[in-house]
N, C-alpha and C positions, 0 to 999 in steps of 0.2 A: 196317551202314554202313561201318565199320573195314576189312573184308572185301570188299566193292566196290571202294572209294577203293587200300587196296590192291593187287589184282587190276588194276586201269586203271591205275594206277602203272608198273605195266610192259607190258600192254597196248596202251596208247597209241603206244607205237612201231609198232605192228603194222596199225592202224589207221588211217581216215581218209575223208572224203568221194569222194574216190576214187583208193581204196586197197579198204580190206576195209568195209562199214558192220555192226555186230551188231546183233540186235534178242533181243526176249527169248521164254521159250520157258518149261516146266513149272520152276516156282520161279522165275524171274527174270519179276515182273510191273513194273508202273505204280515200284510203291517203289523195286526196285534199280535198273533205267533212270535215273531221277534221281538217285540216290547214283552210278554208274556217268560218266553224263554230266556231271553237279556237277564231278565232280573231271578230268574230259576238259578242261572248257574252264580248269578251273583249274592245268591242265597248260600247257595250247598254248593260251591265252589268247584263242580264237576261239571261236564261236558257228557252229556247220556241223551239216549233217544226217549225222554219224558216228556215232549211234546214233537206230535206230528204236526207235516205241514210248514218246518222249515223251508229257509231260502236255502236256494243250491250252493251257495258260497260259505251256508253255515249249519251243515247234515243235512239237507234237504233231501228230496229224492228225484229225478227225471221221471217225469209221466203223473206225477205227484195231482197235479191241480187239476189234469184234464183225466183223473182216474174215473170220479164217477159217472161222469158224464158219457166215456168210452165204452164203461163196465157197463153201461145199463143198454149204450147200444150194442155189444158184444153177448148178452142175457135175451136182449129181445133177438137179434141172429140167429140164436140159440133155438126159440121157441118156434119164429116162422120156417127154420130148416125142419122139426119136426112135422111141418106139413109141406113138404119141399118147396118153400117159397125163402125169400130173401128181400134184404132191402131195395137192391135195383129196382127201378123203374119207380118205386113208392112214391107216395108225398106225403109227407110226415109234418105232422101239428108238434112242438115243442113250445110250452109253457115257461117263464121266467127269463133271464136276461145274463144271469149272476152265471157264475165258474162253471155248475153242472148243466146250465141253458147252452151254454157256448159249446162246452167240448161234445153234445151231445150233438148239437150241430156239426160242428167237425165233422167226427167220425160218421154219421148218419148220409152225411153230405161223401164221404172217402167212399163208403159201402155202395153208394151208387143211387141215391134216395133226393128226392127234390123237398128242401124245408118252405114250408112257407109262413111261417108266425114266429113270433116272439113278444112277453110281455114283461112289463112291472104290475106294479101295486097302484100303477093310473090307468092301463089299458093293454091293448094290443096291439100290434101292427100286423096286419096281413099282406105279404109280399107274392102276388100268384107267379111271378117271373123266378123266385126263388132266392134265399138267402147264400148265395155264394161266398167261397174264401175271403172275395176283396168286399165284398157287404160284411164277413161275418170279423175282419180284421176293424172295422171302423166299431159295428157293435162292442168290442172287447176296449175301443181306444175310451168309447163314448162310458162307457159304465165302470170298467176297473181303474181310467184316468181323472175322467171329468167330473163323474158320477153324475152322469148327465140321465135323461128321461128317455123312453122308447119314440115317442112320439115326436123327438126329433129324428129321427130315422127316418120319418114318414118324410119331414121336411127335406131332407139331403134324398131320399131316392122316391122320384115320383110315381114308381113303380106301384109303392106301397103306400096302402090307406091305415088310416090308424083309427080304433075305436074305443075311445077315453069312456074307462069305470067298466067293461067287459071283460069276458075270458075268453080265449081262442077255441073254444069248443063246436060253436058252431058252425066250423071251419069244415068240409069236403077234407076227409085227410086218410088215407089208408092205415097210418101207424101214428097212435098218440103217446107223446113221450111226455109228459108234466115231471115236471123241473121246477118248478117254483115252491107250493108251500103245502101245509095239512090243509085237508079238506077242500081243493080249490075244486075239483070235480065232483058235482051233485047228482043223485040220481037222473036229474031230468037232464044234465047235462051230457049224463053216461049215455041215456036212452036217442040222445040228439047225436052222438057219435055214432051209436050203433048204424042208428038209421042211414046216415051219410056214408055208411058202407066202410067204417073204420074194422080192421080186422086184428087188429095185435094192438094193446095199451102195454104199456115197460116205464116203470115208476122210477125216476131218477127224484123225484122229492121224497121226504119222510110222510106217509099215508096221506098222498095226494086225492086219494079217492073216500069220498064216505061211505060207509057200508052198504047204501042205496045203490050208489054209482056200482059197486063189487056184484053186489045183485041181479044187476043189471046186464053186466059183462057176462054173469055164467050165465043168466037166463039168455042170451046171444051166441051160448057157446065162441067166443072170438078168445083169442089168446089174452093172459094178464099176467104180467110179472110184476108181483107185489114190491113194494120198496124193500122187506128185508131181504127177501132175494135179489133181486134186476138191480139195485143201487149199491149193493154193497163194495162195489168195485173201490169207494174211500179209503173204505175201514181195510180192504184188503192191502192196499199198494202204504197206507200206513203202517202193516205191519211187517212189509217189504222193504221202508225206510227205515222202521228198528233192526230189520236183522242187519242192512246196509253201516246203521251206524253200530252195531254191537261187532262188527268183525272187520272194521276200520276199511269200508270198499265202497267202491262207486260203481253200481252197476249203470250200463249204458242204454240208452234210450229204449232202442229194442230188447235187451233182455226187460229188463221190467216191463215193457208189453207185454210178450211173450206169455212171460208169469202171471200176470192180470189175465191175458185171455186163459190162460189153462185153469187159472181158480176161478175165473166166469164160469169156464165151460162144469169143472163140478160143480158149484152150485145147482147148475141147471140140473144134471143127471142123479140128483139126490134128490131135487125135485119134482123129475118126472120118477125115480125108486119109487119113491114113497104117494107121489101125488095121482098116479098112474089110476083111470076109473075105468071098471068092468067093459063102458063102452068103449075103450083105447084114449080116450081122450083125457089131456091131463089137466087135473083141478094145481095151480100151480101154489095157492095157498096152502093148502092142505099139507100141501106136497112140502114146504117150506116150515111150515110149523112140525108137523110130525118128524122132517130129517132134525132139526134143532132141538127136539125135545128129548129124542133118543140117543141124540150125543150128548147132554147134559145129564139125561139120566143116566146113561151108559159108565159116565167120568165118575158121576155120585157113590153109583152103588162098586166100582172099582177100586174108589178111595175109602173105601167103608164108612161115607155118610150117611148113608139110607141101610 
């Protein structure tokens, strides 16, 4: 707490509804946001959506924590329906443990899809029976309460083996969803996915993949939703919780879905505009840098800075 209040101590200058808004990310959850903002408004003695990622009882927003997680399975949706497939019947490898590992699970698990891994920064657990609700309620107990280890999971369900200092990559998985951190996917790891007959990667971490592992993917022609595209579902439902708190309203569970899938779904179709290649097939980088560059140049040369 000391260390928040702090840190916003002089932060606050820098900051502001609109100015810069921060939200939180690997170590900064639910807890520091509140220590963070506590002392924001006890700075500048106002009440504003200057920090995303509130609790519900104080601005927060419904759908808030399990956004990117959703968003990235809602991005990859997105991708396999342009080759009329879908999550049902999948079995999907998800990487990490934390906020965007879980709700990634969720939804992945609602769509119709069988999870089977989950890790930290000691190992894996591979579950081939599948990470269900009442497994994936004990993961959420074990790591956002206890902050406990994956590889007690292995211990509570004997379903699941656990392998300490690995990454779930060399897991049989139809859809690989990494959640966890930069570069956890290596070229050789990519090419070990391919092989095992992975068909759609959808990045819920920030560039989980190294440029080998990317390489890799087109050289496979298989689906890839980069993380500024596929994970943006955060940044989006936090700017869902500023318009919430700038017009004094609580939307409800389902509309903030709702809203998160419809700005999923354009993302995607800005990245298949623009990412779209001669062979019908879409590069989805491409696709995501060129839509972003043409909206920033577009704003630039409109406000007569270029």
């Amino acid at each position: 707490m000391k260390f928040c209040q702090s840190f916003m101590t002089e932060l606050q200058r820098h900051v502001g509804q609109d100015t810069d808004v921060p939200a939180g990310d690997i170590g900064v959850g639910a807890r520091e946001i509140g220590f963070l903002f506590g002392q924001y408004k006890r700075l500048r003695n106002e009440f504003t959506g200057t920090l995303t990622g509130k609790g519900l009882d104080w601005g927060g927003s419904l759908i808030r924590p399990e956004a990117t997680g959703y968003g990235t399975c809602y991005f990859a949706q997105a991708m396999l329906a342009t080759r009329g497939d879908s999550f049902a019947g999948k079995t999907v490898a998800v990487s990490g443990s934390g906020n965007v590992a879980q709700y990634a699970v969720e939804k992945a698990t609602q769509l119709g899809a069988k999870v089977v891994t989950l890790s930290d920064s000691s190992g894996y657990i591979y579950d081939p029976d599948g990470i269900d609700p009442k497994k994936l309620e004990y993961v959420k107990e074990l790591k956002n309460i206890f902050r406990g280890r994956m590889s007690e999971y292995a211990e509570k369900y004997p379903s699941a083996e656990y392998f300490p200092g690995e990454r779930p990559w060399g897991v049989k998985c139809d859809i690989a969803l990494p959640c966890a951190t930069q570069n956890e996917i290596s070229g050789r790891e990519a090419e070990t996915l391919v092989s095992n007959g992975c068909i759609c990667v959808a990045e819920g971490a920030n560039m989980p993949s190294t440029p080998e592992a990317i390489d890799a993917y087109h050289r496979a022609g298989i689906l890839f939703g980069p993380g500024k595209a596929a994970n943006a579902g955060g940044v989006a439902v936090s700017g869902l919780e500023m318009t919430q708190n700038s017009i004094r309203l609580k939307w409800t569970r389902e509309e903030v879905d709702e809203k998160l899938q419809s700005i999923m779904s354009d993302i995607h179709d800005t990245c298949v505009k623009y990412g779209t290649q001669p062979d019908g097939t879409v590069n989805y980088v491409k696709g995501a840098n060129i839509g972003g560059f043409i909206k920033v140049a577009n704003a630039m040369l409109a406000e007569g800075i270029v």
